[in-house]
C-alpha positions as CSV (number, residue, x, y, z in Angstrom):
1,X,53.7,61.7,96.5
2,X,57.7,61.6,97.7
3,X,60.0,62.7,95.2
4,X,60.9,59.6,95.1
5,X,58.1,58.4,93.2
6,X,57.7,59.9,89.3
7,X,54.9,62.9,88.6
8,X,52.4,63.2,86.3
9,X,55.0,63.6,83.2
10,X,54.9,59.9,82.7
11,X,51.1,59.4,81.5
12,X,52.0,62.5,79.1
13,X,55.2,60.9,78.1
14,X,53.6,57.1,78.0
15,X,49.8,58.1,78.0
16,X,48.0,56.7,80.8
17,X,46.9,53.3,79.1
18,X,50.6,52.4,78.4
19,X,51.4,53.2,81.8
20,X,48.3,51.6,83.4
21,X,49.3,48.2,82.2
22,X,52.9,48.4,84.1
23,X,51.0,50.3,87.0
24,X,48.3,47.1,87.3
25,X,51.2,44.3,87.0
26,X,53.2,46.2,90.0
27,X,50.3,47.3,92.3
28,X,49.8,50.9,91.4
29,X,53.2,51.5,92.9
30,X,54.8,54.6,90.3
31,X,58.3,54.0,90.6
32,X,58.4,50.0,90.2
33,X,56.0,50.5,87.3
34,X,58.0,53.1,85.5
35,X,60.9,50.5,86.5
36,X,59.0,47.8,85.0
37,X,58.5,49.9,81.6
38,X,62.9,50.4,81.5
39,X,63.6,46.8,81.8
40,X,61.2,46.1,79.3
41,X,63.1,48.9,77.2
42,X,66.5,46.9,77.9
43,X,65.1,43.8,76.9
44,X,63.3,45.2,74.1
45,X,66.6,46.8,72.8
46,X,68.8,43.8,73.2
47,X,66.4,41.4,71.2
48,X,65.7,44.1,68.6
49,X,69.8,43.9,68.1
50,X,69.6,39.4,67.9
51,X,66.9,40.5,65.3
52,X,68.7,42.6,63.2
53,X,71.5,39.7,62.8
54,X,69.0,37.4,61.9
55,X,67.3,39.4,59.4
56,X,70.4,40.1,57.6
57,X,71.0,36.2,57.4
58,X,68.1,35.5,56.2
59,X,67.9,38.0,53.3
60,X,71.6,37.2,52.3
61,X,71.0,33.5,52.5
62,X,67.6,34.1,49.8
63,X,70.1,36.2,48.3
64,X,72.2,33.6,47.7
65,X,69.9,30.7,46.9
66,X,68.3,33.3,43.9
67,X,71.6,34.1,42.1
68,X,72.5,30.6,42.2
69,X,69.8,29.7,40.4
70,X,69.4,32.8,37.9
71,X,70.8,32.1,34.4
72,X,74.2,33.2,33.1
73,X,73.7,36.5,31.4
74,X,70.8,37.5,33.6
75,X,71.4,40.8,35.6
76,X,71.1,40.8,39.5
77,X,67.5,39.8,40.6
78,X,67.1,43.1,42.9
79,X,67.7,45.0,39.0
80,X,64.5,43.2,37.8
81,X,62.2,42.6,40.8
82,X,59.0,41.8,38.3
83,X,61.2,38.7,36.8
84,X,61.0,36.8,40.6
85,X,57.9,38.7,42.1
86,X,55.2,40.0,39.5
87,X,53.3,42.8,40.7
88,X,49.7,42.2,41.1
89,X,47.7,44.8,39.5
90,X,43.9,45.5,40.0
91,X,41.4,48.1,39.2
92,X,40.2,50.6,41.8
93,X,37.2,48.2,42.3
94,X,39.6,45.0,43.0
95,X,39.0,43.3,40.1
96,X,42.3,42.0,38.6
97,X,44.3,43.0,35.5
98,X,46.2,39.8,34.7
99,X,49.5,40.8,33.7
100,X,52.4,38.8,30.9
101,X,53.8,37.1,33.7
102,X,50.7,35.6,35.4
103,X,49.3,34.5,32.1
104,X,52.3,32.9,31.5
105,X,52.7,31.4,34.9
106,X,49.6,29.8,34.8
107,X,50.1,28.7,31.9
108,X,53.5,27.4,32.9
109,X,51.8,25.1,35.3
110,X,53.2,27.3,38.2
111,X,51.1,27.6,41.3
112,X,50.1,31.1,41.9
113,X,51.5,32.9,44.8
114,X,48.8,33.3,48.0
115,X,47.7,37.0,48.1
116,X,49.4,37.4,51.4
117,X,52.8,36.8,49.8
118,X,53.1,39.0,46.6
119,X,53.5,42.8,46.9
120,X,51.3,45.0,47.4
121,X,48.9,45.7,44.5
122,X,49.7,48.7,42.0
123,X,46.5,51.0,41.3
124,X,45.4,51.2,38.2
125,X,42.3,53.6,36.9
126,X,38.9,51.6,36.5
């Protein structure tokens, strides 16, 4: 190997798998495939910043669109989470405690939220 071309320390720094895959897409060469793995780094980095920007949009513009519709008097959404987003409690076996808030949902005529978009469920003793 010239000294040109990076040692072992990569697969330990990496682990082999990682490496493998920028290894296989430059033809085994080392130093193009550790390369490879920097630009992806760069590129990596530079959307993760894009990413950051929008995410802060996006939670400022909910942000917005909750407090303009929460009633006068009410304190600040984030102060009473359970109001917007009502936990979803369940038993150590799954089964599900309904809580105030569900019950009164439902009864509400309010659709219940998909599984996949409340928070995670609270444990609660069988």
């Amino acid at each position: 190997m010239s000294a040109s071309q990076p040692g072992p320390w990569v697969e330990t720094w990496l682990s082999p798998a990682r490496f493998g895959v920028y290894r296989s897409a430059v033809g085994g060469d080392r130093r193009m495939a550790l390369d490879l793995y920097e630009w992806n780094a760069a590129i990596s980095a530079a959307f993760q910043h894009d990413l950051a920007h929008l995410e802060v949009g996006l939670r400022n513009a909910y942000d917005a669109a909750i407090v303009a519709n929460t009633p006068a008097g009410q304190p600040h959404w984030s102060l009473e989470p359970d109001r917007l987003f009502p936990p979803d409690w369940r038993t150590r076996s799954g089964a599900r405690v309904e809580s105030t808030a569900h019950r009164a949902n439902r009864s509400s005529g309010r659709a219940a939220k998909p599984a996949a978009a409340r928070p995670r469920a609270k444990w609660l003793p069988s």
